[in-house]
N, CA, C and O of each residue as an XYZ file, in Angstrom:
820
protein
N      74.038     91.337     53.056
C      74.415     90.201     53.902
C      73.855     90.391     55.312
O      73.819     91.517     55.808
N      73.437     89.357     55.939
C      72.999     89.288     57.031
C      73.444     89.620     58.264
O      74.369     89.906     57.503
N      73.674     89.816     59.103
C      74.502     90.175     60.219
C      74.388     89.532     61.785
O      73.273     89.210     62.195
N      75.451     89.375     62.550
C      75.441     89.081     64.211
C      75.950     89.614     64.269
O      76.824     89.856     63.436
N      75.691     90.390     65.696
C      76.849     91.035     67.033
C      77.401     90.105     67.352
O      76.757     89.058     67.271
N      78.599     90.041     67.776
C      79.235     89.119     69.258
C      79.693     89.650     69.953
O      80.801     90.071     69.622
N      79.252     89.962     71.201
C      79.520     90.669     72.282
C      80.216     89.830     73.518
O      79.450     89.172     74.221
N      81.342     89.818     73.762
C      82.292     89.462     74.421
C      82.977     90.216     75.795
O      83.061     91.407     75.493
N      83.367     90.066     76.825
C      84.355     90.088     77.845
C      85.854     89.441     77.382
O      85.882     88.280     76.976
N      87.126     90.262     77.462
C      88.311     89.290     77.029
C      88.875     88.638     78.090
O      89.955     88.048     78.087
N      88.070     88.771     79.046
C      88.344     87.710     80.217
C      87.798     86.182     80.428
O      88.167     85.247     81.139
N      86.386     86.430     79.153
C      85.742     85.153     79.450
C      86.640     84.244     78.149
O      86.810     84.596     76.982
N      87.148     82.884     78.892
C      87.833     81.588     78.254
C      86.419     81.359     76.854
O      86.395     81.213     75.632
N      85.557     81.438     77.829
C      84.576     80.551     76.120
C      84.374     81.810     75.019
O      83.923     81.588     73.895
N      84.798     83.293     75.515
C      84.716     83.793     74.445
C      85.877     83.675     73.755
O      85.835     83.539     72.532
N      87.014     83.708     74.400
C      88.000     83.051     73.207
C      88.078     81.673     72.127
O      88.779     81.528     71.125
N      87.192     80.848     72.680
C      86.675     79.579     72.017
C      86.207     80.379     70.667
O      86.711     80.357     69.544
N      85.176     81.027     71.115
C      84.512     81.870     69.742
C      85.304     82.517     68.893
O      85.465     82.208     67.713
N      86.121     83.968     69.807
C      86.723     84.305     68.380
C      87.538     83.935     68.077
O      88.282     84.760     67.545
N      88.133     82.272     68.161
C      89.044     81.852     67.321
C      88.083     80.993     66.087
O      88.671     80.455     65.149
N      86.644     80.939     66.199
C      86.056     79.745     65.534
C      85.243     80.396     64.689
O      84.842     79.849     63.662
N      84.765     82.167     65.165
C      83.387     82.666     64.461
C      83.570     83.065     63.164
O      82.646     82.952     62.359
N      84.287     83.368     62.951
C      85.064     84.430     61.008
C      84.555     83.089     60.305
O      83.442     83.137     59.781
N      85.232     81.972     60.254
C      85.113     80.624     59.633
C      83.769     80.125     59.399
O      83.257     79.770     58.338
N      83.083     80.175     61.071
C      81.347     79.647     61.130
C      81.182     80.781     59.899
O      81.198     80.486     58.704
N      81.017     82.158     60.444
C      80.190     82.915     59.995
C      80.445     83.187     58.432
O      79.520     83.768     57.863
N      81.555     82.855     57.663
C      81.684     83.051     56.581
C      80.960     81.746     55.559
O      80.490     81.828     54.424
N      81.099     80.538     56.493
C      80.379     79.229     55.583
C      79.002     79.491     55.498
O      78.274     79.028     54.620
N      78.573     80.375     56.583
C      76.773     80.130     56.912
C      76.766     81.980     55.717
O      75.718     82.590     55.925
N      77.520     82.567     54.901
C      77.146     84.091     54.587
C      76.683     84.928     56.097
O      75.593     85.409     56.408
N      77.227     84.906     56.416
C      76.753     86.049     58.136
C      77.973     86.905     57.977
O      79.055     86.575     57.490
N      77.598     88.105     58.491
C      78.836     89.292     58.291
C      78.656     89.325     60.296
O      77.599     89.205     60.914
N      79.922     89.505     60.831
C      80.183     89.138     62.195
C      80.604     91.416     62.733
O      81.246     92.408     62.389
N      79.984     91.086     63.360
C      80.094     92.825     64.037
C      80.493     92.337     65.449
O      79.712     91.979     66.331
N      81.980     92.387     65.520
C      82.773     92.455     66.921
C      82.272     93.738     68.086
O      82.195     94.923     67.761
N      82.013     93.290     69.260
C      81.155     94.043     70.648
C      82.045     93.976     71.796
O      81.525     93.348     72.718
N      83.120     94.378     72.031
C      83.858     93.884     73.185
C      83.039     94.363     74.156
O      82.145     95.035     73.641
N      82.931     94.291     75.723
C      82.856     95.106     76.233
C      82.956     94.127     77.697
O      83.084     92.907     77.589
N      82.892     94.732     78.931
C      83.063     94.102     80.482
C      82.034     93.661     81.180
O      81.180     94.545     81.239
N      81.754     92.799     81.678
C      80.634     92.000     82.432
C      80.941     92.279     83.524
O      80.113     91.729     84.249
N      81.878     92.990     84.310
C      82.246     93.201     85.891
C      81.131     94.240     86.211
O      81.066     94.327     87.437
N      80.183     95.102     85.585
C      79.257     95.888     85.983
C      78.113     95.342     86.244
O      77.414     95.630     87.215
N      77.836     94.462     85.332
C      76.976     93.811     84.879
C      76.707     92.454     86.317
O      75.800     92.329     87.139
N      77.767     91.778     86.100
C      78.045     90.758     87.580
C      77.773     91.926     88.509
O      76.798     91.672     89.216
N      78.231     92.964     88.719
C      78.028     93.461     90.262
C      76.203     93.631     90.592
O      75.688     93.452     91.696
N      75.413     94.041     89.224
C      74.292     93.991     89.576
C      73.390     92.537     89.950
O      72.254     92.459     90.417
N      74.084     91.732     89.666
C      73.312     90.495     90.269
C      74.056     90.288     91.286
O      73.963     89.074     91.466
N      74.929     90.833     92.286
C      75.545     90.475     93.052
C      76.652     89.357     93.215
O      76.936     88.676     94.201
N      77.223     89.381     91.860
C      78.450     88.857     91.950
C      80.081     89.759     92.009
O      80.442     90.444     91.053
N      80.787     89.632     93.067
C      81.720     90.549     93.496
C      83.122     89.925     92.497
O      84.238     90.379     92.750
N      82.970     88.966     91.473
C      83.665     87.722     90.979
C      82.990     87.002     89.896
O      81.811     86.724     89.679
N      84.319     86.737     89.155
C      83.433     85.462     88.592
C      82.498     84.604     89.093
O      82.268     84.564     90.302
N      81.863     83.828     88.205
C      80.834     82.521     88.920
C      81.767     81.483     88.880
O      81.592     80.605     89.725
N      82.826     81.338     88.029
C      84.078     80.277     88.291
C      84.531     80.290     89.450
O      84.258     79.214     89.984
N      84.984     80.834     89.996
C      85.325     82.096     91.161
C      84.594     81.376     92.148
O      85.141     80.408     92.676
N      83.164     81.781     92.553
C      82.405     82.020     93.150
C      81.743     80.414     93.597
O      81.462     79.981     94.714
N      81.653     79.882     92.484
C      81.108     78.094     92.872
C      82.316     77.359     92.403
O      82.706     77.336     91.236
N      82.785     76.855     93.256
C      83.950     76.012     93.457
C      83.718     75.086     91.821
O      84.008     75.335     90.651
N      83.065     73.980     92.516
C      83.008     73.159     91.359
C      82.663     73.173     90.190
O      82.923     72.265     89.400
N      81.750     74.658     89.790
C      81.585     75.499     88.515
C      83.142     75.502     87.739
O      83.258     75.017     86.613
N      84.549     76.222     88.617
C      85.326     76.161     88.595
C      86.232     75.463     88.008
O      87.117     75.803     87.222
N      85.738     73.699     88.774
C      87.065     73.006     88.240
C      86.391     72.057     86.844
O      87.065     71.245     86.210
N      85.145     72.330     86.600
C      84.512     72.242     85.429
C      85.069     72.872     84.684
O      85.535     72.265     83.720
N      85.281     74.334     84.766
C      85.740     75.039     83.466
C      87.060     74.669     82.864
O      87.216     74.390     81.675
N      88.172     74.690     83.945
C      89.690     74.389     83.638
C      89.582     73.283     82.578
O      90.136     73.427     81.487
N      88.476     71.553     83.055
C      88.781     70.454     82.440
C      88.165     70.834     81.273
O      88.563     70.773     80.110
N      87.169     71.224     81.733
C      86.297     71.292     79.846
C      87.300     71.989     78.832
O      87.715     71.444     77.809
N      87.676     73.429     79.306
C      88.803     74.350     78.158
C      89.941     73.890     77.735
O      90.671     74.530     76.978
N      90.363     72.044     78.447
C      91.546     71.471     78.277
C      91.024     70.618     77.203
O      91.704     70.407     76.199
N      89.646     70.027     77.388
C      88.769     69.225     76.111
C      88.599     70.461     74.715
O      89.165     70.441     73.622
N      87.890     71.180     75.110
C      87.560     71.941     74.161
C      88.738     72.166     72.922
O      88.748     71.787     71.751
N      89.843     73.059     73.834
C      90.703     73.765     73.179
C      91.490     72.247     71.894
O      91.941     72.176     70.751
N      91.247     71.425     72.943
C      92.006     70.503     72.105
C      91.452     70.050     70.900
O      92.206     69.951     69.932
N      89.958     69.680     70.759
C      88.991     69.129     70.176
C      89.381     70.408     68.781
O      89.909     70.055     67.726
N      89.049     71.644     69.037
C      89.461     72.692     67.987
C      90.891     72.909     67.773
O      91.036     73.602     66.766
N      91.748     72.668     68.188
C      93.182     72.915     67.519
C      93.761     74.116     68.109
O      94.837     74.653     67.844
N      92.670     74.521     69.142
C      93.700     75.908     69.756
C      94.184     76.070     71.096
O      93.731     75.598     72.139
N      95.449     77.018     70.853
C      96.591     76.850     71.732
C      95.573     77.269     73.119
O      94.400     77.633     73.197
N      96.623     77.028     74.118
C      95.642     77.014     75.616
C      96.736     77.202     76.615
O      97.327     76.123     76.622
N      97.048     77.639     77.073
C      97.499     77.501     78.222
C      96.723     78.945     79.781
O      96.601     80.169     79.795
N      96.420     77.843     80.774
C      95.763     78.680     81.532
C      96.193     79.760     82.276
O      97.057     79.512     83.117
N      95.728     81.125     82.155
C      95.981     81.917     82.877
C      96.413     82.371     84.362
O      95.867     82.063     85.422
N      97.450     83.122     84.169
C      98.220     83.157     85.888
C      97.110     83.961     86.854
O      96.931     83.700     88.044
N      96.460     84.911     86.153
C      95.245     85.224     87.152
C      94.156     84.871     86.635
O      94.466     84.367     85.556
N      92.760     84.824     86.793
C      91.900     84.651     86.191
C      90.778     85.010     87.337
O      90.865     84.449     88.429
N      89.387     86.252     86.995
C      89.565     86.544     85.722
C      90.608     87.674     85.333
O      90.318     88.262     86.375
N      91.530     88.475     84.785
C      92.146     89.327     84.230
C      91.371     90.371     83.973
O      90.311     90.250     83.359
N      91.963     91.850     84.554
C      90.726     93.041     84.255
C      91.058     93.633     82.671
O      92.093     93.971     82.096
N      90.100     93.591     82.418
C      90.072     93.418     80.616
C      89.553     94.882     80.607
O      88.485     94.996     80.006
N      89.972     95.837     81.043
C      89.259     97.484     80.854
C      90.014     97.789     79.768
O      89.446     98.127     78.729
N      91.557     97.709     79.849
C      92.255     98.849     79.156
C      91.961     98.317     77.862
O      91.447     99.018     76.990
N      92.349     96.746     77.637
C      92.291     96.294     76.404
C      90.582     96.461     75.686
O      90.474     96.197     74.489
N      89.700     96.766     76.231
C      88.095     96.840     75.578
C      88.054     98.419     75.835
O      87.046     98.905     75.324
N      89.124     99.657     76.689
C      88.619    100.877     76.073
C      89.609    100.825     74.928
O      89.432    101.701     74.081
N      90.559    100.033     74.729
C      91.331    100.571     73.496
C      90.843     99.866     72.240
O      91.367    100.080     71.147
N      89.529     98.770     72.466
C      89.290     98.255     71.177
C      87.948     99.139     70.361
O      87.534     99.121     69.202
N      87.513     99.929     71.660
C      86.330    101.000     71.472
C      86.923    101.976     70.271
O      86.418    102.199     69.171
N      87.986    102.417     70.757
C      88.657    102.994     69.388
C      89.148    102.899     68.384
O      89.836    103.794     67.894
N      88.896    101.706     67.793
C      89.384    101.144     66.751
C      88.031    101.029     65.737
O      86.862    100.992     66.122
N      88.611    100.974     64.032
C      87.486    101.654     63.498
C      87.173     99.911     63.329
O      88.095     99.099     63.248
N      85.877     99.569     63.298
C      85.322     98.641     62.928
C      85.346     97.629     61.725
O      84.341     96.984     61.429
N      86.926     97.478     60.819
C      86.876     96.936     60.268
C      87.734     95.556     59.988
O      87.000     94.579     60.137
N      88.608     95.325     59.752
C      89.082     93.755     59.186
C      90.293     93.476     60.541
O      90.746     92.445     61.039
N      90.517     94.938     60.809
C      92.035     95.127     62.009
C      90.869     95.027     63.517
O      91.424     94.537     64.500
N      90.203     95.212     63.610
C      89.395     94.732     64.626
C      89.619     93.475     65.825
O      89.868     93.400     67.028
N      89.257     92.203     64.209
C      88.998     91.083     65.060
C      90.515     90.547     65.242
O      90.759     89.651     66.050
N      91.748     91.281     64.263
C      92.621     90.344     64.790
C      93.299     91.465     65.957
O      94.194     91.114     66.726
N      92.924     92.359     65.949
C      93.589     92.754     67.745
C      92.824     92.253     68.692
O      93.346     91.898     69.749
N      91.443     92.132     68.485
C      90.739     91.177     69.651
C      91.633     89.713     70.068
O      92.162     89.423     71.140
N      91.572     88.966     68.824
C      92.318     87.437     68.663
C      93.658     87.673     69.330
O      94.148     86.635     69.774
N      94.238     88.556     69.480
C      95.543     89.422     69.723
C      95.637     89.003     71.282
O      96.433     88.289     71.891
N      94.400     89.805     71.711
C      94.559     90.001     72.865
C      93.777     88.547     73.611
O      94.055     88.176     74.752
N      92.689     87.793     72.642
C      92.245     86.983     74.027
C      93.878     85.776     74.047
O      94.383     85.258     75.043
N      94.299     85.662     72.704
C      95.621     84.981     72.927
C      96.468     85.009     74.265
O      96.577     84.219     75.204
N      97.159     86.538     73.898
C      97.711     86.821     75.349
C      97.173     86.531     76.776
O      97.767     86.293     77.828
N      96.251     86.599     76.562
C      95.694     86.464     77.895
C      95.540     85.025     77.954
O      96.231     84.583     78.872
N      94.604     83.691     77.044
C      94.705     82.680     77.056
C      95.908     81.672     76.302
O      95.301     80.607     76.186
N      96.814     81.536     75.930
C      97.756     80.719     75.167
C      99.070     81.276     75.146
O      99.932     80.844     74.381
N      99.257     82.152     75.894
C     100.595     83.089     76.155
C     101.028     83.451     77.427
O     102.076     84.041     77.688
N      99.892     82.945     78.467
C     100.113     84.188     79.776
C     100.186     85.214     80.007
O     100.650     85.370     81.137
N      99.915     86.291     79.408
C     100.482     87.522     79.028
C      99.530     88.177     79.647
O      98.451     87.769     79.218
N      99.339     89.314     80.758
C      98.611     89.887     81.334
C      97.925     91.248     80.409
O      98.579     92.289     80.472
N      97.032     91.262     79.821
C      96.147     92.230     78.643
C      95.932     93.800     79.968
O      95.766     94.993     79.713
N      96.007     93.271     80.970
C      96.314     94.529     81.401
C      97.325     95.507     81.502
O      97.191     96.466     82.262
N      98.213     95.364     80.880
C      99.459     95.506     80.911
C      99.548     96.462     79.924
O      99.471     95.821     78.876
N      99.686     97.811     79.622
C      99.475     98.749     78.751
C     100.515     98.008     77.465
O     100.259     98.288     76.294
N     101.433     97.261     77.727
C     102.856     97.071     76.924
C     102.008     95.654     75.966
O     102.205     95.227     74.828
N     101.265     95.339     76.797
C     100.785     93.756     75.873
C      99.589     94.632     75.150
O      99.533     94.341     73.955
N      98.823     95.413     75.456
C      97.518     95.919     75.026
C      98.452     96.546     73.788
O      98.005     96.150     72.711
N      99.645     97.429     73.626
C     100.126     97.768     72.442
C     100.903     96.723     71.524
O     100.839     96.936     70.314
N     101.544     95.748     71.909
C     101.683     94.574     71.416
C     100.155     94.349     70.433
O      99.965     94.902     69.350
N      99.668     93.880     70.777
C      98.198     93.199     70.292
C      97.717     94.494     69.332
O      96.961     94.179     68.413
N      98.082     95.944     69.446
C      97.479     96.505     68.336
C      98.686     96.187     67.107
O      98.334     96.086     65.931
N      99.795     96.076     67.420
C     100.498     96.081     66.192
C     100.343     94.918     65.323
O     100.374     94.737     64.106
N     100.168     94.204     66.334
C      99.289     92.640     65.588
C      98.774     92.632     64.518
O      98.944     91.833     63.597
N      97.991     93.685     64.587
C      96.589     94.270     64.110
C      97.363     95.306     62.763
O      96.747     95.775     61.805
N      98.344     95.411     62.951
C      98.862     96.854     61.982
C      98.638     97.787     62.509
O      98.667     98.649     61.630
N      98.328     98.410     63.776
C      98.190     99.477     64.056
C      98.841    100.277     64.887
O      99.802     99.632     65.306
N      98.830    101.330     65.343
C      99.809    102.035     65.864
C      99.141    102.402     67.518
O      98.006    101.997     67.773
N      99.777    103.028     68.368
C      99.029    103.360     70.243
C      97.947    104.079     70.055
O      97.261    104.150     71.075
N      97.403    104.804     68.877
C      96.910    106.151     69.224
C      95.527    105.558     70.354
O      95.172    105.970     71.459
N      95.133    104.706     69.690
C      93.416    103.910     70.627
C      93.807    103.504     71.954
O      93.085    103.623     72.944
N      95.261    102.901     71.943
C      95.497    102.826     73.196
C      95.556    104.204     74.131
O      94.930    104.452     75.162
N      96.390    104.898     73.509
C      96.137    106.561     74.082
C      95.243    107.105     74.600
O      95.229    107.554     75.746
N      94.147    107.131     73.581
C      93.000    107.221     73.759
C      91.938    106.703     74.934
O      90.967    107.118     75.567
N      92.564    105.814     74.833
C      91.948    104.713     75.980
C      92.107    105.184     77.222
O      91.195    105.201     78.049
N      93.883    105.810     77.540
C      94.353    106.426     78.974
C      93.792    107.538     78.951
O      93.341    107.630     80.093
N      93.495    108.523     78.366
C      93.337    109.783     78.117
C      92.145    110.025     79.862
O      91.743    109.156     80.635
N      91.975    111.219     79.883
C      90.505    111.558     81.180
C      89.315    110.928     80.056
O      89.356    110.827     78.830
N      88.295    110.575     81.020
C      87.541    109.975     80.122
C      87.081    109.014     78.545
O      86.081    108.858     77.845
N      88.343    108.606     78.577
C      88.896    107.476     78.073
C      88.130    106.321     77.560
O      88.285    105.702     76.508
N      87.148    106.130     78.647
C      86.398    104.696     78.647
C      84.686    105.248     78.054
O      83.888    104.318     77.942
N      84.141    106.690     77.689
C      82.796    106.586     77.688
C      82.627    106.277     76.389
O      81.536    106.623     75.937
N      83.296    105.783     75.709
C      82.380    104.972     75.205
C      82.309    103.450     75.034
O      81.673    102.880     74.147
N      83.176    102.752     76.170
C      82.784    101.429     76.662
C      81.942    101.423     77.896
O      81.819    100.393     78.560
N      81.469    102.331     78.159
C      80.632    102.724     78.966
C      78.703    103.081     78.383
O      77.635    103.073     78.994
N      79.041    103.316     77.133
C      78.350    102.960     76.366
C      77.424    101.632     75.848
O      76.247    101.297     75.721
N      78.801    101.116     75.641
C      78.634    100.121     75.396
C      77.894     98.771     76.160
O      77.116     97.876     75.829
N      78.594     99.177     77.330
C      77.997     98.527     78.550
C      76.425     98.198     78.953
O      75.701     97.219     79.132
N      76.342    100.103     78.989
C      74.780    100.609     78.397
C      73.594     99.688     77.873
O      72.753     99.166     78.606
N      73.661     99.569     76.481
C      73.624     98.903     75.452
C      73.452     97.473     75.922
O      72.369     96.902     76.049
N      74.998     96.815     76.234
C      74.453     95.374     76.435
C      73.479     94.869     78.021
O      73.236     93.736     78.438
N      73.137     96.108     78.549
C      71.862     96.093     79.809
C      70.573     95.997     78.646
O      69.948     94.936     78.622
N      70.235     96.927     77.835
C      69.261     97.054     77.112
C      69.082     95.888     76.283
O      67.929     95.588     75.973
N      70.307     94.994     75.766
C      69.923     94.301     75.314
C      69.373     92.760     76.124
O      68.959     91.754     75.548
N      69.503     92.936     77.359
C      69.379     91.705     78.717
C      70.448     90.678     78.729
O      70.243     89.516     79.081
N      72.084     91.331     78.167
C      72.978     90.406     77.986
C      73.241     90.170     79.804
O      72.915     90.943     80.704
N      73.920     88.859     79.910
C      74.162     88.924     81.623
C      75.238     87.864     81.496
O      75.389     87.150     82.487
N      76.167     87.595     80.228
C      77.452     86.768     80.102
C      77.496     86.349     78.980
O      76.500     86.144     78.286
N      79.218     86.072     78.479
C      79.979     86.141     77.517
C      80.514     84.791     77.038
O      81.020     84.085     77.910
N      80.475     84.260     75.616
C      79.776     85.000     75.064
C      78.450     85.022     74.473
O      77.880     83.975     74.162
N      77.800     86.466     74.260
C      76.635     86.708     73.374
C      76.640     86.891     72.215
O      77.468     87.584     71.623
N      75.581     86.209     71.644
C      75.655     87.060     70.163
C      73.698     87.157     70.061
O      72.779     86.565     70.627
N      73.799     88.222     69.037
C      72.363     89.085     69.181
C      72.106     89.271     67.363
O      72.790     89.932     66.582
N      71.161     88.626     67.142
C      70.525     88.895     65.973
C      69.169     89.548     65.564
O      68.142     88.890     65.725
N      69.112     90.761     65.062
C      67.905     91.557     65.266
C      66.862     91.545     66.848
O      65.692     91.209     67.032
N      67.936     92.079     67.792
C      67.523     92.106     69.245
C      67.534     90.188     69.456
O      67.778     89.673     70.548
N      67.395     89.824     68.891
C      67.528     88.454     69.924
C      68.534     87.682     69.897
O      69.162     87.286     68.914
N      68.729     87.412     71.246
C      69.868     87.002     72.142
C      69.927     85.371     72.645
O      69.153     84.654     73.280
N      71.496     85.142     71.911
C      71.772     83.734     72.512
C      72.760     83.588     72.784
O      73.643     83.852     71.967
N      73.051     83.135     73.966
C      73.666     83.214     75.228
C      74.975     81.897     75.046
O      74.475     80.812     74.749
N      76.224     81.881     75.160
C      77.296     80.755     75.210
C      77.979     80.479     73.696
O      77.448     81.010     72.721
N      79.031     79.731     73.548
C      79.250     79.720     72.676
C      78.558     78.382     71.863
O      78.435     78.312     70.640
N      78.150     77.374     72.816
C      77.296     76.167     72.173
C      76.158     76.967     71.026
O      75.989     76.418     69.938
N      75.565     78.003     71.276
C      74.175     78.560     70.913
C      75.071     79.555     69.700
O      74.418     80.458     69.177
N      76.385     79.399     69.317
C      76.078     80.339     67.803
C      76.233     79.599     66.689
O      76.644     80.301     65.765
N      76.018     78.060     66.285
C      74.935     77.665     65.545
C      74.038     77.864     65.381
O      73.876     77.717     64.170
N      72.729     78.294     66.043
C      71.814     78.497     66.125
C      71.897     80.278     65.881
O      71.365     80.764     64.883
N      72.446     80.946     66.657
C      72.676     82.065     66.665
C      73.146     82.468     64.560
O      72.787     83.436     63.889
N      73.598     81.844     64.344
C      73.772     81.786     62.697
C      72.794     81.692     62.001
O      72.542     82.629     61.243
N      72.018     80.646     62.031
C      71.193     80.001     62.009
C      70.290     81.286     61.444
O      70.169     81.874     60.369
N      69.763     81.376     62.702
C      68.785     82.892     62.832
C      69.178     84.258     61.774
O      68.351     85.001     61.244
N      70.251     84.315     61.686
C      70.518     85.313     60.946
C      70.737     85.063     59.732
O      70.910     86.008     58.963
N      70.782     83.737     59.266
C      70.917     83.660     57.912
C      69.626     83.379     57.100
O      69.474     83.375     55.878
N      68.465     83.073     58.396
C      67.270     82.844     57.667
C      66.189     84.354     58.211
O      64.967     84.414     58.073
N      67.178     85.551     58.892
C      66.035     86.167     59.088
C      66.267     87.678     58.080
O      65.817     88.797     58.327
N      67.066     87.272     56.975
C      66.427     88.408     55.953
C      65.199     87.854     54.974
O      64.304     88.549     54.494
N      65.401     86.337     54.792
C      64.136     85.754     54.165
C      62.838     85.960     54.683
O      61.862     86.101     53.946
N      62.760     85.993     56.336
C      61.755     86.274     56.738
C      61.119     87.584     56.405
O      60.015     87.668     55.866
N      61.950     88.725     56.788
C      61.948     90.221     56.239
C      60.766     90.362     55.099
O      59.662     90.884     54.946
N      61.731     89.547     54.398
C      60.883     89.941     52.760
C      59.798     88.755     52.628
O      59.621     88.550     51.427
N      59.261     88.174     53.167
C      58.129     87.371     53.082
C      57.032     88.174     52.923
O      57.010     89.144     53.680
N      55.875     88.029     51.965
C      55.048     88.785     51.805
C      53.840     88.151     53.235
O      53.690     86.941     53.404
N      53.208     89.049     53.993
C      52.623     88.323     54.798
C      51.336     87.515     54.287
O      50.819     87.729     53.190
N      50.928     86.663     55.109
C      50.340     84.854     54.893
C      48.593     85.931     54.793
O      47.520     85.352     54.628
């Protein structure tokens, strides 16, 4: 089966659009979905953003609120806007670093962009970040893990990684190195991956 990354911030609103919508896309189109959490606050600081761009351009801003009030509605999912925004999403993406990559994954992700979008619930909050693993069936140890000294290298890693790949906002998804950017673009982003094992095996012309 074919595969996408989706590489996400649980601070960004349109990546919660996604992972409430991608399991569904990606299972009608055959795509196997490989969850990427990781933080864009490093990433923003190198282009010189000290902030969101919501944040940062006013009317960028009051675009987003109306659109996520259209959106959310148009798809059926719950919404209610966040008391801070953006929310520092560290603890909850070093504790999803430790989690093994399989089916308990995406619903502690879903867990957590909930809390943060359709609950109020601050994901920084060590007490909601363990909430959201039990969600999941799971127990603190990743959260533990997460506090521990050095805790975070391997969302630091990760971080790494989404420089190499030229990600610069959430969300992404990446199919054999190539990158499409928002959540409008993972149609297309599907798309690509469901027609690029055919390509693979094409005998060349």
């Amino acid at each position: 089966m074919s595969e996408l990354e989706f590489w996400f911030d649980f601070a960004s609103p349109y990546a919660y659009l996604a992972a409430e919508t991608i399991e569904s896309a990606a299972g009608e189109a055959g795509v196997a979905v490989r969850w990427k959490p990781f933080v864009l606050g490093p990433i923003f600081q190198e282009q010189g953003w000290a902030d969101s761009p919501f944040n940062l351009f006013p009317a960028k801003g009051r675009y987003l609120w109306r659109d996520l009030q259209r959106e959310t509605r148009r798809l059926g999912v719950p919404w209610r806007r966040p008391t801070r925004f953006p929310f520092n999403s560290a603890l909850a993406t070093k504790t999803a670093t430790w989690i093994e990559p399989d089916e308990r994954l995406p619903v502690y992700c879903r867990a957590v962009f909930r809390a943060g979008f359709a609950e109020r619930r601050d994901p920084a909050t060590p007490s909601v970040v363990s909430a959201c693993l039990r969600a999941a069936g799971l127990d603190d140890s990743a959260l533990e893990r997460a506090r521990a000294e050095d805790g975070g290298r391997r969302l630091r890693a990760d971080v790494h990684r989404a420089r190499e790949l030229d990600i610069f906002g959430a969300p992404s998804f990446v199919v054999d190195g190539e990158l499409f950017w928002g959540n409008e673009r993972l149609a297309s982003a599907l798309e690509r991956a469901w027609i690029s094992p055919t390509l693979d095996c094409r005998s060349p012309p």
